[in-house]
C-alpha positions in Angstrom: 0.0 0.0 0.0 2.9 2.3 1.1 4.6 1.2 -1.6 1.9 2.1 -4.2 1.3 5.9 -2.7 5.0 6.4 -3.0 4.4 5.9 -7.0 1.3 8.0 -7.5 3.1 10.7 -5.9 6.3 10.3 -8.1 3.8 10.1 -11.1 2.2 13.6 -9.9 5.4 15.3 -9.0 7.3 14.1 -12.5 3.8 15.1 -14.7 4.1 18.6 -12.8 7.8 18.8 -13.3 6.5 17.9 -17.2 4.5 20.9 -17.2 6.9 23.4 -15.8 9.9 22.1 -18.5 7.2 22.2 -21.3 5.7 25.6 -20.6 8.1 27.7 -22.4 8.2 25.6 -25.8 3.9 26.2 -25.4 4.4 29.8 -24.5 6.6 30.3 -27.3 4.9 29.1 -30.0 1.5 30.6 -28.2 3.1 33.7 -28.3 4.1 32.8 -32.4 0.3 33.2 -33.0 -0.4 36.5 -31.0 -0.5 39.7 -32.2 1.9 42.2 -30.7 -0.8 44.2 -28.7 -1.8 41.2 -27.0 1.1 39.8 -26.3 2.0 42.7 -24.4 -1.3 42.6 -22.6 -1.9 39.1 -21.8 2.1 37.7 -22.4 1.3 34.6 -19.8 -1.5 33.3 -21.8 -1.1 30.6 -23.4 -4.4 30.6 -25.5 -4.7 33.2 -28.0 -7.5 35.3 -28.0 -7.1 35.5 -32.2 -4.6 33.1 -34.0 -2.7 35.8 -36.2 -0.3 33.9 -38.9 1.1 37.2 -40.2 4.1 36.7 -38.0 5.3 33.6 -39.5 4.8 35.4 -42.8 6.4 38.2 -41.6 9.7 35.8 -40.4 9.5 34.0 -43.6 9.5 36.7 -46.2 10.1 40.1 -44.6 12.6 39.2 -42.5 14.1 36.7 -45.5 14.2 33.7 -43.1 13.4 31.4 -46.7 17.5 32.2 -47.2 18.1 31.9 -44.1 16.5 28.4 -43.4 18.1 27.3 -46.6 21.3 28.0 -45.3 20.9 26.7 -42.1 19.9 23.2 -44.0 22.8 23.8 -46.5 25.2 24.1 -43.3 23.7 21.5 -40.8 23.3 18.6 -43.7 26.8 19.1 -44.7 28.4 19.3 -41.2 26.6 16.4 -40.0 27.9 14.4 -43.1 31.3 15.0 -42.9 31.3 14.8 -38.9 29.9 11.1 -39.1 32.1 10.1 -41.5 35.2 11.5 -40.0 34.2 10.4 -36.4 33.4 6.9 -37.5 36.2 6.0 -39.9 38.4 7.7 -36.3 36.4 5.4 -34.0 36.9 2.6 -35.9 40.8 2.7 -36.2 41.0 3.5 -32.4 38.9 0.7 -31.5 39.7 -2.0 -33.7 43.8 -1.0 -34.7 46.9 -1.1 -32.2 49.6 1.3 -32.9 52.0 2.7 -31.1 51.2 6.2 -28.9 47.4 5.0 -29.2 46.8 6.0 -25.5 48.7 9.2 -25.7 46.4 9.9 -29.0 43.3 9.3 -26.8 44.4 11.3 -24.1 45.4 14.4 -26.2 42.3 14.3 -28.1 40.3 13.9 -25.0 42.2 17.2 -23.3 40.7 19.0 -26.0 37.1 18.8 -24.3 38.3 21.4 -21.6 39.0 23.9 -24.7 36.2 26.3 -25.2 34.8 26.8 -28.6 35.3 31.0 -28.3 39.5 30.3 -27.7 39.8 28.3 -31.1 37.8 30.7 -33.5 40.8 33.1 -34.1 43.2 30.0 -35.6 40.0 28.7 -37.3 39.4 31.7 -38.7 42.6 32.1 -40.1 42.9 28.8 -41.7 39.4 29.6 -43.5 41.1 33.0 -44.7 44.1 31.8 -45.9 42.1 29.1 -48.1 40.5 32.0 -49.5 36.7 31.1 -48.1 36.2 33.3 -45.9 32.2 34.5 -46.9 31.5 31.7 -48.3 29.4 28.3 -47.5 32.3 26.3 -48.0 33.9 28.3 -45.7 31.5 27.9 -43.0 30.9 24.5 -43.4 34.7 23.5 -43.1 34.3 25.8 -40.0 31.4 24.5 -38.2 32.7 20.7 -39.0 36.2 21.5 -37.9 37.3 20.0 -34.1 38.0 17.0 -32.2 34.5 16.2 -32.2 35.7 13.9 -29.2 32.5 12.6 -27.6 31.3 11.2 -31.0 34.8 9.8 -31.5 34.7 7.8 -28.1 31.2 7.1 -29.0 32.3 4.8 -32.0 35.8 3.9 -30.4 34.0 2.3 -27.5 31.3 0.3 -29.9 34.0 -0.8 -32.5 36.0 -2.5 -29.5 33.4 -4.2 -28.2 32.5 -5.9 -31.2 33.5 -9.5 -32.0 36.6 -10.2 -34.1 35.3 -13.0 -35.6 33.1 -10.8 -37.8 36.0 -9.3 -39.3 37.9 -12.8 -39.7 34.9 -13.8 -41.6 35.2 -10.8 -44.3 39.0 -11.3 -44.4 38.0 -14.8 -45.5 35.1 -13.7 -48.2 38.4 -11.1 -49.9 37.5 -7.8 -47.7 40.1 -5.4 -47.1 40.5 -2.9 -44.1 38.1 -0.4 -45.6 35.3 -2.6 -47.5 35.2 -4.5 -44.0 34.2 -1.4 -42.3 32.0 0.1 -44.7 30.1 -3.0 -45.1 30.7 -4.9 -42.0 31.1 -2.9 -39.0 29.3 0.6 -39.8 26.0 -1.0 -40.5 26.3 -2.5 -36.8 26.9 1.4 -35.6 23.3 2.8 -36.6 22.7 3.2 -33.0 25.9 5.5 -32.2 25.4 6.9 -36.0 22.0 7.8 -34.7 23.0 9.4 -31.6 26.0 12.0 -33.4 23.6 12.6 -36.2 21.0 13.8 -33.8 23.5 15.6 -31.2 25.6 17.2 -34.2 22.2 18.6 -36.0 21.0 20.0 -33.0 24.3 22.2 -32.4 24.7 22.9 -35.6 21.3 23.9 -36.1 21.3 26.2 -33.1 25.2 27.3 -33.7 25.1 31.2 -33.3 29.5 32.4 -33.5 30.9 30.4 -35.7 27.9 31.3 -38.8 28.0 34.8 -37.7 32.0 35.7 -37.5 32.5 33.6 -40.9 29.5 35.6 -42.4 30.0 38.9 -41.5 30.3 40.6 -45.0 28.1 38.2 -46.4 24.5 38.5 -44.3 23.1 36.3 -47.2 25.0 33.2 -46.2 23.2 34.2 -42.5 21.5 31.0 -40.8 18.5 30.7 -38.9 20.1 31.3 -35.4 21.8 34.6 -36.5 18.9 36.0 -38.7 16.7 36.0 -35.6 18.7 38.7 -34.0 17.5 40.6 -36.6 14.1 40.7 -34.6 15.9 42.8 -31.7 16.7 46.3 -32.4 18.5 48.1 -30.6 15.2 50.6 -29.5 12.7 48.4 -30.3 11.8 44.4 -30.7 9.6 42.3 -32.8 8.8 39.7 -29.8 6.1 37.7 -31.7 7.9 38.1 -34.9 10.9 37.0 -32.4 8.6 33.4 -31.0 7.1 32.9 -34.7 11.1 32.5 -35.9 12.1 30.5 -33.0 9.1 28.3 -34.0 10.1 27.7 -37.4 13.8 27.4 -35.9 13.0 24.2 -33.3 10.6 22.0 -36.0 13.2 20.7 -37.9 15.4 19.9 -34.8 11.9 18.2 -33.5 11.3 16.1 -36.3 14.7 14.8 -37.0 14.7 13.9 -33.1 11.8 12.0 -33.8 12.9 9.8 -37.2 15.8 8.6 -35.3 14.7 8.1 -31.9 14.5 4.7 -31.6 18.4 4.4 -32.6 19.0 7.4 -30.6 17.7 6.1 -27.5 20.1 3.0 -27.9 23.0 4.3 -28.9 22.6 6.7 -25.5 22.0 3.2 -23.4 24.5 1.2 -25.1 27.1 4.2 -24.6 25.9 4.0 -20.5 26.2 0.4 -20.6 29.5 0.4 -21.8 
């Protein structure tokens, strides 16, 4: 009996905990669909009293968030592809190839977690200059995919190691070499941790505000989504449901690639706990 009250009240005090974390995503997209006289009236409301849609037409074409969002798909798609790719081909050589200095190699690229993005941006930013794409997509996608990218790396270094050697015995004996055995042995066992950096890498590259804006600065039409919102705050005035409707369009696709992959994303998170 004790046992079964204890639950019930977990269940309440997690649904209100729900509620509270939840509140601000409803608020915002609420506040998306308000017009700017109410929303200064009645902010806290979360039902409008009118739906008004001119403020996601207002984002989209006034505020020329149709370039942005392009870019911001341009960018992510990109840096997510050649993160991956890198990361697993790394992963996969740390876990499954002895060389010598392999432990000094994991520490050193493991130090580089305690290195904040902003102290790196001046060298990256002169790398991207003196290839001569500074202002350019290329240049901010060789930007934005550019780092250690170490928690994806030990993401695939621990899953390769764990794996059975057997399977790659048994391509050596069908006449697979080093890389056909990865591409089509061991990376098709990796959708889970694929999963996971796909979903973790979109998300900050989606939402990545410096590195877009320093590498765009002469260029605002290369501007993403997560720098063409500041364009909502001036420096007298602010466009606040223009502000929630662009911050609406901004979370979807993050939303809906969270949800395509969550099944693998959920067990690429466990199996990386587990291990």
């Amino acid at each position: 009996m004790t046992s079964s009250i204890g639950r019930k009240i977990t269940h309440i005090v997690l649904v209100l905990l729900g509620i509270i974390w939840i509140y601000p995503f409803v608020w915002m997209v609420s506040s998306s669909l308000k017009s700017n006289t109410e929303y200064f009236r009645n902010g806290l409301s979360i039902i409008p009293e009118k739906l008004d849609l001119s403020n996601y037409t207002r984002a989209w074409e006034v505020a020329n968030f149709s370039q942005y969002f392009q870019n911001s798909v341009v960018l992510t798609v990109s840096t997510v592809s050649i993160v991956v790719v890198l990361c697993a081909m790394t992963g996969y050589a740390l876990g499954r190839v002895d060389f010598w200095g392999k432990k000094l190699f994991m520490l050193a690229i493991t130090a580089t977690l305690v290195i904040p993005k902003g102290f790196t941006i001046i060298p990256l930013y002169q790398i991207i200059l003196e290839l001569g794409l500074i202002n350019t997509m290329p240049g901010v996608i060789l930007a934005e995919s550019g780092g250690a990218h170490v928690l994806f790396i030990l993401l695939f270094t621990a899953h390769f190691s764990g794996l059975p050697k057997d399977l790659e015995e048994s391509a050596e004996m069908d006449g697979a070499g080093f890389f056909r055995t990865f591409v089509s042995v061991m990376l098709p066992l990796s959708k889970p941790i694929m999963a996971t950096t796909i979903v973790m890498q979109f998300m900050w590259t989606w939402n990545s505000f410096l590195t877009p804006l320093v590498f765009t600065l002469n260029n605002p039409e290369l501007r993403t989504l997560s720098v063409g919102i500041s364009s909502f705050v001036g420096q007298y005035s602010s466009d606040n449901t223009g502000l929630a409707a662009a911050a609406t369009i901004s979370v979807i696709p993050i939303i809906a690639v969270f949800i395509a992959l969550q099944k693998y994303f959920v067990e690429g998170v466990a199996g990386a706990i587990k291990g």
